[in-house]
N, C-alpha and C positions, 0 to 999 in steps of 0.2 A: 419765734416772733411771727403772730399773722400779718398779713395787710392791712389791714384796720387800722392798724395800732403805727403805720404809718405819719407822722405827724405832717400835713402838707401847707399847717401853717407857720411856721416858726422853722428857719432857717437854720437857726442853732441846733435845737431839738433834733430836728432831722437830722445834721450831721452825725450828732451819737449814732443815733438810730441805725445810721448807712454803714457806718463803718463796724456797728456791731454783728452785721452781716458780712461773715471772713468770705471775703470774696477778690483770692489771689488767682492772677490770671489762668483761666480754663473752667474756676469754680464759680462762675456769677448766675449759673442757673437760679440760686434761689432767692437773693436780690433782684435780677432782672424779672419773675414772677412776682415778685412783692411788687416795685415799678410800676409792670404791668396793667397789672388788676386796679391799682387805683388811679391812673392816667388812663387809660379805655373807659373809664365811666364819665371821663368828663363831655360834658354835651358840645361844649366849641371845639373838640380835638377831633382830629381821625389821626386811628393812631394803627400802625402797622411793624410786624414783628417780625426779625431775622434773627433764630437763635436767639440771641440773648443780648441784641441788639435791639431797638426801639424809638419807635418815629413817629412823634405827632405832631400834626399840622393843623394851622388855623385855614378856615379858606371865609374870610373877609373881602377878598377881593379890592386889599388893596393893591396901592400902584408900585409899592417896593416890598420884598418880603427877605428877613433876617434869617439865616442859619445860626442857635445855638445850640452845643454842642457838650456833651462830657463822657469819658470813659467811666466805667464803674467799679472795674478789676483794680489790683492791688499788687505791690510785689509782695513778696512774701510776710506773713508775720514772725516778729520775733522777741515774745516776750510782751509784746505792745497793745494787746487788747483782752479783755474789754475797754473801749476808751475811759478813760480817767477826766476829769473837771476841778480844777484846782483856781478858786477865787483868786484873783489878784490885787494886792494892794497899792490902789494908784500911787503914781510916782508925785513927788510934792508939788503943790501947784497945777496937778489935773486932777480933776472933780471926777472923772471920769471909768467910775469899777470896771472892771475887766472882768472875764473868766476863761481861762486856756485849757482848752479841748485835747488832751495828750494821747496820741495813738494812732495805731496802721493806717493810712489813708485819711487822715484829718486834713492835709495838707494838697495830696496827692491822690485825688483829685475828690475827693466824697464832701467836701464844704463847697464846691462850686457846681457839682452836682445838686446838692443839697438847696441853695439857692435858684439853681434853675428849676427845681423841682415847685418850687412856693410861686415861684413865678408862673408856671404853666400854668396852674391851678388855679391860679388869680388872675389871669389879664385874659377875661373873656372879649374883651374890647381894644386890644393896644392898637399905636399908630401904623404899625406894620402888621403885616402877614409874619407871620414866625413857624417855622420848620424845629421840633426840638427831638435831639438824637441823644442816647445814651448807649453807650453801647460797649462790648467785650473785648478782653484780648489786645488792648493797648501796651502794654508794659512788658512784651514779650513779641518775638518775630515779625515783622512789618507783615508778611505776608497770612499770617495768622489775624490782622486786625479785624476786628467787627466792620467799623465802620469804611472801611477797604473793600472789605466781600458785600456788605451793603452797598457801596454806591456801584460795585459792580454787576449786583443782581437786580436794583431798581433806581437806576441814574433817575429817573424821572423825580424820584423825593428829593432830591438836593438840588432842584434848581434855586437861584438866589439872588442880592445882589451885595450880598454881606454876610460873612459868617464871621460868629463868636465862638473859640475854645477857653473853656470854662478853666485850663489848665492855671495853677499857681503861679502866681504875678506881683505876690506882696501891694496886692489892692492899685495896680496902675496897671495900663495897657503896654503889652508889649509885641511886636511889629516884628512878622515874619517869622523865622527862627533859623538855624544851622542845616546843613543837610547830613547824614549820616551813614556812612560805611562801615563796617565791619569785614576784616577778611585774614585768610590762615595764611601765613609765612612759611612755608616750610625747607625744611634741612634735611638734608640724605648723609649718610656717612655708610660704615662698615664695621659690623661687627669684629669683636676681637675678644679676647679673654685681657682682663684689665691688666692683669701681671706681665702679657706683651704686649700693651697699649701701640707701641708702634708698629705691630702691623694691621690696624685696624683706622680707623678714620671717626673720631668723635663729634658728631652731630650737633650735639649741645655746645660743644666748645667753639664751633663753625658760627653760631650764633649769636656766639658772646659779642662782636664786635655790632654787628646789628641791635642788641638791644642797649650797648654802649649809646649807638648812634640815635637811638630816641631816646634815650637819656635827657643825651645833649638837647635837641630839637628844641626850637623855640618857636613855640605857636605862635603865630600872627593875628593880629587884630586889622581887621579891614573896614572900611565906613560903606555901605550900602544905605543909598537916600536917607544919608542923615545922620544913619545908626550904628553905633561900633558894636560890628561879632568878634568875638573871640574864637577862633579855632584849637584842635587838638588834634596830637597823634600820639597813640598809647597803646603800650600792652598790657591788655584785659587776663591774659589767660595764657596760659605755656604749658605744655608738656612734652616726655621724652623720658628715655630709658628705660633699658632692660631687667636689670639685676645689680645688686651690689658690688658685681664682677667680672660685669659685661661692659663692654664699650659702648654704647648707643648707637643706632645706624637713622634714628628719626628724631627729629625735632622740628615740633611745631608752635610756633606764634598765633594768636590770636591778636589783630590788633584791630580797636576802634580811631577811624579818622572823622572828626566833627569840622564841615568844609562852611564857610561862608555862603550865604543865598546866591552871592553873585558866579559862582562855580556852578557849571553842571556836574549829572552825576558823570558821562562823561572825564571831567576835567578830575574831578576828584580820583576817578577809576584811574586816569593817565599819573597822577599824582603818585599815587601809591605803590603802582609798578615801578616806576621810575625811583621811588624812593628805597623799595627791598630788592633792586637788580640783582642785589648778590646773591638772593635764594635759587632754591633750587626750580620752586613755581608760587606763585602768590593764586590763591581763592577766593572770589572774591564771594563772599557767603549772603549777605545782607546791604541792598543800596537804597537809600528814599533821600530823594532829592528837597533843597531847602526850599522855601519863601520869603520872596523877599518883604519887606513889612508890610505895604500896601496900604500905609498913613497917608497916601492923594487921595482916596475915595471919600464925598461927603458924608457920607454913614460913620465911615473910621473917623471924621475929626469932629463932627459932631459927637461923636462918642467921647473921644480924648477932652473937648469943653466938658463932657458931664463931668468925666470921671476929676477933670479937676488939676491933673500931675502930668509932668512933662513924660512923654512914652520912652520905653529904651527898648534894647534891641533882647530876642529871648535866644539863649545861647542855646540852649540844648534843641533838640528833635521835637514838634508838636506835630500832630493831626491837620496844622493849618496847612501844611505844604499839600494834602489834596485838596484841599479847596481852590489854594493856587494854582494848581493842574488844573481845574476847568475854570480856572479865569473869574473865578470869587475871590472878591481882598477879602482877607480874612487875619483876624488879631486874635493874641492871649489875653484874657481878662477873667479871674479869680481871685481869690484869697488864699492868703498861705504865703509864707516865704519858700521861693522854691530851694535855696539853699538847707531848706531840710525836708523835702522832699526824697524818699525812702533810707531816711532817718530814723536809727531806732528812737529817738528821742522826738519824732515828730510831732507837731504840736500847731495848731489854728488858735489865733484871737478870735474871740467870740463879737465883737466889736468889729474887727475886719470883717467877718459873714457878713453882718449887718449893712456895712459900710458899701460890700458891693453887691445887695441885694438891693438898698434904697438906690446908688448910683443909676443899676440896669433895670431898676422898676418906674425910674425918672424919664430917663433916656426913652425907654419903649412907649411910654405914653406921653411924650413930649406933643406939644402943636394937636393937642385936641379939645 
């Protein structure tokens, strides 16, 4: 696929388009060049490039200027593209045809990328200054992100006084999101030959009560200004064992804790120690702390009027939480239900694009 053949006016169209470009985290080089090449010719943008991240700005000079934002990467594919379009026949009593978008990244995140893209392209005029990022490496290791290693190599592009993450929101805004831990539990034992299992010390069985015990765990829901997050602690990942005849002397946990905004990483780090005291050492491998919603700022509720829908709270891990590190309120606003977000069955209403491309093409050119 060249660049050209980019579509940068139809919101829909472009999502095929993006997602037909397999672009699972580490591979967005040639997506991010297609991007490129046709955002650098627009004459209202300056647009500036880290790897395979990308940043263009309007300089209007006005008196408030917006961060929107989207990753490009993808988790893996499986089975799921080239994306599929499968007409819908409305439901009785809505006028209203549909068509659903089926495939890798429909959802997460390439239709609100796709939207932001139509948008750049067209508001050579909005009411705001607008900063727009797309960038790499979301879907995989915090420390690996684009837009991470970007605001650390050129803080000056993200100053703000509002940022938008384009991430899946099933067409309403949603306010801050969880913060996220990941860390190794591990277990020591001693080798033995299985047939005198008691002179040796089984690892894996040392652990059994520990993964009893988050079994049990009952995640917490907590209200932060407003909004109920949901929490979790879970294990992602396990391993251990020698041979079909050996005793084990290792086992290791992986587990993910998803903490409320109102926790630091701190708190959550004290959380987890305190919760696997019986290992032998905890790891703590991966920490990015939440945000909280940031729905007092006039940008964020003039936004919430456009969009229309009472806001909720976003469970999982977004990008908003650095914005909230330099004191940018910053919201989810996409299309897509996120509850099939790296679904093999993933799949956008083409109606939803629509709906929050008119929403944030209202909104940005509102009071002119």
């Amino acid at each position: 696929m060249t660049e050209q053949q980019l579509d940068l006016t139809d919101p829909v169209n472009l999502t095929e388009q993006l997602c037909n470009f397999e672009s699972v985290s580490g591979n967005e080089a040639a997506l991010a060049d297609a991007i490129f090449a046709r955002v650098s010719k627009l004459p209202h943008l300056t647009c500036h490039r880290d790897g395979d991240t990308i940043v263009c700005r309007t300089s209007l000079g006005r008196s408030q200027r917006v961060v929107i934002a989207g990753h490009i990467d993808t988790v893996p594919v499986n089975n799921n593209l080239p994306v599929k379009t499968i007409a819908e026949t409305p439901v009785e009593g809505d006028a209203t045809p549909d068509t659903v978008l089926w495939g890798r990244g429909t959802v997460d995140m390439k239709a609100g990328v796709a939207v932001q893209l139509v948008l750049a392209a067209e508001l050579d005029n909005p009411a705001y200054d607008i900063t727009w990022v797309w960038y790499d490496n979301e879907e995989v290791s915090s420390d690996l992100n684009g837009l991470g290693r970007t605001l650390r190599n050129s803080p000056e592009l993200f100053a703000g006084d509002f940022a938008i993450l384009g991430e899946p929101s099933n067409g309403t805004v949603e306010g801050g999101c969880n913060g996220t831990l990941r860390c190794v539990v591990s277990f020591a034992g001693k080798r033995a030959h299985s047939a005198r299992s008691w002179t040796g010390v089984n690892a894996i069985q040392r652990a059994g009560e520990t993964l009893v015990r988050l079994n049990s765990y009952a995640a917490e829901t907590v209200v932060v200004d407003g909004l109920e997050y949901r929490e979790g602690l879970n294990a992602v990942r396990i391993s251990g064992g020698v041979a079909g005849n050996v005793i084990p002397d290792s086992c290791k946990i992986e587990v993910n804790y998803r903490f409320c905004p109102a926790k630091s990483p701190a708190e959550a780090e004290a959380f987890v120690r305190e919760f696997f005291a019986d290992a032998d050492s905890v790891e703590i491998v991966d920490l990015a702390p939440g945000a909280r919603p940031g729905l007092d700022a006039p940008l964020a509720k003039q936004l919430v009027e456009a969009v229309g829908q009472p806001p909720r709270a976003k469970v999982g891990w977004t990008d908003v939480a650095r914005f909230s590190e330099l004191n940018i309120p910053a919201v989810n606003y996409g299309p897509g239900d996120p509850l099939l977000a790296h679904a093999d069955d993933e799949r956008v209403s083409a109606n939803q694009i629509r709906a929050n491309y008119l929403a944030l093409y209202q909104w940005l050119t509102q009071n002119q």
